[in-house]
C-alpha positions as CSV (number, residue, x, y, z in Angstrom):
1,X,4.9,2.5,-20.5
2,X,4.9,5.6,-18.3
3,X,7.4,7.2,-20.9
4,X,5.0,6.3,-23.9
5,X,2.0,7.6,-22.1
6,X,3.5,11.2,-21.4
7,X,4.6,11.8,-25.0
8,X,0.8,12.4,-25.6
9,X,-1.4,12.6,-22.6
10,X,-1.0,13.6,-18.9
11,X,1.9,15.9,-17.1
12,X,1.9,14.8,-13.2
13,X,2.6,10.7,-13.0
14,X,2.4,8.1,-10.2
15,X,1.3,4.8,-9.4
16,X,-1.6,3.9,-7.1
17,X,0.2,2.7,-3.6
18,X,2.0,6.5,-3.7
19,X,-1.3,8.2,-4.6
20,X,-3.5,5.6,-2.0
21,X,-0.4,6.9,0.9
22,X,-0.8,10.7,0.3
23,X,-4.6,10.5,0.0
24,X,-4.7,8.7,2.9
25,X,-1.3,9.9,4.9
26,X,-3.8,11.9,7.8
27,X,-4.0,8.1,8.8
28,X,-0.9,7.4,9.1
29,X,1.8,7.1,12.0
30,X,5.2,5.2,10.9
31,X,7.2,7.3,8.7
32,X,7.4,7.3,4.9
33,X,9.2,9.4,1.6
34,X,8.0,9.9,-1.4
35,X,10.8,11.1,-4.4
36,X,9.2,13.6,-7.1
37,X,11.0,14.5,-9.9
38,X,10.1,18.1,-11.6
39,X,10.9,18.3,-15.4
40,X,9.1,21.1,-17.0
41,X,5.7,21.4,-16.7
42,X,5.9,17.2,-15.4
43,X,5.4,15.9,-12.4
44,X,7.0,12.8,-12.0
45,X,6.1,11.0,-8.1
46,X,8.0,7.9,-7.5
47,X,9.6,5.9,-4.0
48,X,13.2,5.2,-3.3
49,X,14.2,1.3,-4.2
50,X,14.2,0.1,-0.1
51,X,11.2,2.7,0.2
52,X,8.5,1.4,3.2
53,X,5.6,2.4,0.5
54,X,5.2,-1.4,-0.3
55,X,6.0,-2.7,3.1
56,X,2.6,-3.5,5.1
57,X,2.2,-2.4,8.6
58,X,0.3,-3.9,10.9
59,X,-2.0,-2.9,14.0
60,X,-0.1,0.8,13.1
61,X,-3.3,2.9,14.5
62,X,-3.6,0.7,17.2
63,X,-3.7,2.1,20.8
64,X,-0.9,-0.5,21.4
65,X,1.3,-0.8,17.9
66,X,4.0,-3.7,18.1
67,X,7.3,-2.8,19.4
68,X,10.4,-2.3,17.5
69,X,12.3,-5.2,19.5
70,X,13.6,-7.3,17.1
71,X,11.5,-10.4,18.2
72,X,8.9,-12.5,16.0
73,X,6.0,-9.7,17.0
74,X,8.3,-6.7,16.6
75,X,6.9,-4.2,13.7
76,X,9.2,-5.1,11.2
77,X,8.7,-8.7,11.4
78,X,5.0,-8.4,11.1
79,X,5.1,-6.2,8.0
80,X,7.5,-8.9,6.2
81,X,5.0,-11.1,7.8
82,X,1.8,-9.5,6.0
83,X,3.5,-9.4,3.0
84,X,4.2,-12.4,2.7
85,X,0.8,-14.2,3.4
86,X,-0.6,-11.2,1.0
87,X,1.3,-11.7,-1.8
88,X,0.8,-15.9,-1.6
89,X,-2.9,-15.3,-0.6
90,X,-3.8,-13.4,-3.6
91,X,-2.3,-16.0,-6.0
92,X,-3.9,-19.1,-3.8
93,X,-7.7,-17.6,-4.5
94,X,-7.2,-17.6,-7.6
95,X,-8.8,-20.7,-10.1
96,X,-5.6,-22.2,-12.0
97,X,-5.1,-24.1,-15.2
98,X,-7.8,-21.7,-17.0
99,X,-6.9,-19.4,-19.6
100,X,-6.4,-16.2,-18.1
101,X,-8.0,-13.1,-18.8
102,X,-6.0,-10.9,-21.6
103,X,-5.8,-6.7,-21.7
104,X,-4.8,-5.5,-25.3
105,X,-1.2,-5.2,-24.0
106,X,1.5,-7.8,-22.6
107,X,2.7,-7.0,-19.0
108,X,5.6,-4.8,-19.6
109,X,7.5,-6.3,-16.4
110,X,7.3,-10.2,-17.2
111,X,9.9,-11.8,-20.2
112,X,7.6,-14.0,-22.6
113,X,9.1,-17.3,-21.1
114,X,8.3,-16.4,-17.9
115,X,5.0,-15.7,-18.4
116,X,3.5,-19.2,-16.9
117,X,5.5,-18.6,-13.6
118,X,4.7,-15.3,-13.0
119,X,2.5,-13.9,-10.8
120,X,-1.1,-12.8,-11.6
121,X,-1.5,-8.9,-11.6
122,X,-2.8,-6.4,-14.0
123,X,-2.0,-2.3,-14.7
124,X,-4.4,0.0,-15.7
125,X,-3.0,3.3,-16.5
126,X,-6.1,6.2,-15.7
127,X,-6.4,9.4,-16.4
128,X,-7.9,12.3,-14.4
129,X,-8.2,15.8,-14.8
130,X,-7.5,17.8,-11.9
131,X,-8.2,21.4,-13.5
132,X,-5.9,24.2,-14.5
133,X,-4.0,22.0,-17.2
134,X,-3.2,19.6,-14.7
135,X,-4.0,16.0,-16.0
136,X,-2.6,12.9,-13.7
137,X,-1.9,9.1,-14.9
138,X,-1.7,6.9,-12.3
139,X,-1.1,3.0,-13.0
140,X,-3.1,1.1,-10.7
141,X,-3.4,-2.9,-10.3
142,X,-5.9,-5.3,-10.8
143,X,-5.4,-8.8,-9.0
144,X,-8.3,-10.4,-10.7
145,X,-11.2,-10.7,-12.7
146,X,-14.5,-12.7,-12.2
147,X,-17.5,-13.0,-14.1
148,X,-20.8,-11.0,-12.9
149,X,-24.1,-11.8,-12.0
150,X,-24.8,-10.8,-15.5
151,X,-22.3,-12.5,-17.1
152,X,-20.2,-9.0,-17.1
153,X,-16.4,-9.2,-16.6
154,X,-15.6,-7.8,-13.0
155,X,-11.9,-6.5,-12.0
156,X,-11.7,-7.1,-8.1
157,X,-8.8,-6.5,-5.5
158,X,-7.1,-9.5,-3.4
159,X,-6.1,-8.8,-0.1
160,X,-5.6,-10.5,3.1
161,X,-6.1,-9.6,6.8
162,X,-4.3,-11.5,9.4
163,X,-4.2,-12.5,12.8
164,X,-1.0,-13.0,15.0
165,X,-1.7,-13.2,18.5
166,X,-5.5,-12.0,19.6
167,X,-4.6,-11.4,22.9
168,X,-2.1,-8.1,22.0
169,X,-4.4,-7.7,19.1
170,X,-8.0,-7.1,18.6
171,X,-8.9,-9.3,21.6
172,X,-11.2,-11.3,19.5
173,X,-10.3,-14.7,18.7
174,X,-11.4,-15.3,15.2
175,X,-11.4,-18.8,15.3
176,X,-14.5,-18.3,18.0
177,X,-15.4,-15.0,16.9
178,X,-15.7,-14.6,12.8
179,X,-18.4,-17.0,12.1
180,X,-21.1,-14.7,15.1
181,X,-19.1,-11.7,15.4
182,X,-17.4,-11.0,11.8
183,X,-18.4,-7.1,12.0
184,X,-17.0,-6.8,15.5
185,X,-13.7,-8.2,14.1
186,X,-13.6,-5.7,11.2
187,X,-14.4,-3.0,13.0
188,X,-11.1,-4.1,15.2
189,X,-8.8,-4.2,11.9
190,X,-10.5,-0.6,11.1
191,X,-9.3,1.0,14.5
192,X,-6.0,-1.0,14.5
193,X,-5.3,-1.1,10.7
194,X,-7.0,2.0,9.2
195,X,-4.3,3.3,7.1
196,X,-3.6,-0.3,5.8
197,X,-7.3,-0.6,5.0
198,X,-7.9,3.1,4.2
199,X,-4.9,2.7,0.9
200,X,-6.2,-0.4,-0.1
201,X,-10.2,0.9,-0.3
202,X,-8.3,4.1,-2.2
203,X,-6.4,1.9,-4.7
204,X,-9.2,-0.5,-5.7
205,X,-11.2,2.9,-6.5
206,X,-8.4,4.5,-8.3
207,X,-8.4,1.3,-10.3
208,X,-12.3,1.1,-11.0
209,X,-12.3,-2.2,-9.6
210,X,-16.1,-3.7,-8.8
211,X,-15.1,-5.7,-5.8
212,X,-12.8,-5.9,-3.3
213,X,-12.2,-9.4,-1.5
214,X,-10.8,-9.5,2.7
215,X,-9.0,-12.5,3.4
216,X,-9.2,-13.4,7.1
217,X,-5.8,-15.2,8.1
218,X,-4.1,-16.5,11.5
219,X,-1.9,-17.8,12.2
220,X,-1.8,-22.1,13.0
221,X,0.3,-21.6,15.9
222,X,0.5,-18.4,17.3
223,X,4.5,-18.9,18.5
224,X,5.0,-19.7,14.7
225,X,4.6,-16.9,11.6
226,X,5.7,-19.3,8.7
227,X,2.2,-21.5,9.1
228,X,-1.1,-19.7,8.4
229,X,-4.7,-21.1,7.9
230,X,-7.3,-19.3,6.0
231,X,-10.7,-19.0,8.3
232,X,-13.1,-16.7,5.7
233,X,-13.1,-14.5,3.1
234,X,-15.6,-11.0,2.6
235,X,-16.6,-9.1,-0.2
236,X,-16.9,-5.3,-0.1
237,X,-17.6,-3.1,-3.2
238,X,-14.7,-0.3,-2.7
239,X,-17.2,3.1,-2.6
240,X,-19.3,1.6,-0.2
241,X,-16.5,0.2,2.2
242,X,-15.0,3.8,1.8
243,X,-18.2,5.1,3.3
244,X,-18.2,3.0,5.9
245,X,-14.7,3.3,6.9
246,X,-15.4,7.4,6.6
247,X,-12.5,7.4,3.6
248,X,-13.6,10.6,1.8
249,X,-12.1,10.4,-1.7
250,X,-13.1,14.2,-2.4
251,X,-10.2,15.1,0.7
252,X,-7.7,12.9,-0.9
253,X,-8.1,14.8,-4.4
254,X,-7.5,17.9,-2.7
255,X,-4.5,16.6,-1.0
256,X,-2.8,15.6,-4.3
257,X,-4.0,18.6,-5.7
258,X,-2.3,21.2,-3.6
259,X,1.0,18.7,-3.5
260,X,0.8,19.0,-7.6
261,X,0.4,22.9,-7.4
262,X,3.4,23.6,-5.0
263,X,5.8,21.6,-7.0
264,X,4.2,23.5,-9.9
265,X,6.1,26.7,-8.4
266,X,8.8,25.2,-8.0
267,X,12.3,25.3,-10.4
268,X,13.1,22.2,-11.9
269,X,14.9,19.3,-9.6
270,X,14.4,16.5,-7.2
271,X,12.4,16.4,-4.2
272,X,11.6,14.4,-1.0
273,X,7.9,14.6,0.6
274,X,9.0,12.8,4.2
275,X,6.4,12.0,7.0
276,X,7.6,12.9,10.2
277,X,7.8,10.2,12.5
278,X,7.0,12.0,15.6
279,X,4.0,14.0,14.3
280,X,1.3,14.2,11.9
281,X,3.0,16.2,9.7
282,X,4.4,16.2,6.0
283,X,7.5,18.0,5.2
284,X,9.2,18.7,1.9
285,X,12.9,19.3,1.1
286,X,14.7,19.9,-2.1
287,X,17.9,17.2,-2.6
288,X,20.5,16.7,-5.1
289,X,19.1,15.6,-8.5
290,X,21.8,12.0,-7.8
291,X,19.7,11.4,-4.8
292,X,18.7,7.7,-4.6
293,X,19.8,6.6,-7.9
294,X,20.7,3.2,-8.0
295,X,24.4,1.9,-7.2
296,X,24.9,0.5,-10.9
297,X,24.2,4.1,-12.0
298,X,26.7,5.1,-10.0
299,X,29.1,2.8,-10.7
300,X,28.7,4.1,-14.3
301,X,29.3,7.1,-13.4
302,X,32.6,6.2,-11.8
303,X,34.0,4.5,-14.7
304,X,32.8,7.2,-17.0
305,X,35.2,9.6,-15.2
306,X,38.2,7.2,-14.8
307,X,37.9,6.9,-18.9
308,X,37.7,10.7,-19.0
């Protein structure tokens, strides 16, 4: 789709979860990379395949972030851990057996037979002008769609906060806590989540979505992360739970804008935005136009020059 699109409109390209992490990458403490690809006057931002864009983290901004140990509670196994319970939550919410809602073009990632099995997600592909001949297209997802109060069609955002073990976390047991002291509990997740939170507020705006909807989830057993119970849900519309979480959309824009302009410079080739893992800082190297490409490419390659 991406290649249709920039025959005829837009010269910098990217999808939301990149955009959502460098709007939002002042928030953010593990390391990440970023690939961008110059060609011309286009800009083409993408992540390596084993890339941590997609991973979730959890309790990163915390005062106490989870070791890297190897155990149950260890970093890594948390992130699988949210991902999981994210990706099944989102499709749980959902009302099945109903027609589903239809865009004017097929999903360009699921086969026609395996349509039924797939799971429910939607691209949008937007469009914003950032000045000085600079237009951006982003593809950005939709989980859902509901009906309105007045009968309008509403695009909203799945996504699912959870709890492992309250006492290392927010110190609020939510099985006690969310029914009196919900705000208290978000206002935990915002301190000890608020990159997570901060990139999904940013993509459910980049996508126009009306609502977003939290998820609150623990665990059944906290000495067990394959078992999870679902204790409430929250809606937020995404502008005003940016204001609240202090999410400034107008500094993100200017973050992407002065990324776009010193690529611009730059000759044509491949390049890696990192996030150093030590400091809040972003640093930029220039790499080998082969970088990252998939092993079957390179394979090809291989038997390309035996043949030769």
């Amino acid at each position: 789709v991406i290649r249709q699109i920039c025959k005829t409109r837009g010269n910098v390209f990217a999808t939301d979860a990149i955009i959502s992490t460098l709007m939002c990458c002042t928030r953010s403490v593990y390391p990440w990379d970023i690939v961008v690809d110059k060609l011309g006057s286009r800009l083409f931002f993408d992540k390596r395949e084993d890339s941590t864009i997609d991973m979730l983290t959890v309790n990163e901004t915390a005062n106490e972030p989870p070791p890297e140990d190897g155990t149950m509670d260890s970093a890594k196994n948390l992130g699988m851990e949210a991902v999981f319970i994210n990706h099944n939550f989102a499709q749980q919410v959902l009302k099945m057996n109903e027609e589903r809602y239809k865009f004017p073009n097929p999903n360009p990632f699921i086969q026609p037979d395996e349509e039924s099995e797939a799971a429910s997600v939607a691209y949008r592909y937007r469009t914003w002008d950032l000045g000085g001949n600079q237009v951006i297209v982003i593809r950005c997802e939709q989980d859902c769609v509901q009906t309105g109060p007045n009968g309008e069609d509403q695009f909203v955002n799945i996504k699912a906060i959870n709890e492992w073990n309250p006492k290392i976390g927010s110190g609020l047991d939510w099985r006690t806590k969310l029914d009196m002291q919900r705000g208290a509990v978000l206002a935990a997740e915002l301190r000890n989540n608020g990159f997570k939170l901060a990139k999904w507020t940013t993509c459910a705006i980049l996508a126009g979505s009306d609502q977003m909807k939290f998820g609150y989830v623990s665990r059944q057993n906290f000495k067990d992360a394959s078992r999870h119970t679902i204790l409430g849900m929250q809606n937020f519309k995404p502008q005003e739970f940016a204001t609240q979480m202090a999410l400034n959309m107008d500094n993100g824009w200017g973050i992407v804008r002065a990324l776009v302009d010193l690529f611009m410079g730059k000759p044509d080739g491949r390049y890696l935005i990192t996030k150093d893992p030590m400091k809040p800082t972003l640093r930029i190297y220039s790499i080998p136009e082969n970088s990252f490409d998939s092993e079957d490419d390179a394979s090809d390659d291989d038997n390309d020059q035996q043949q030769n």
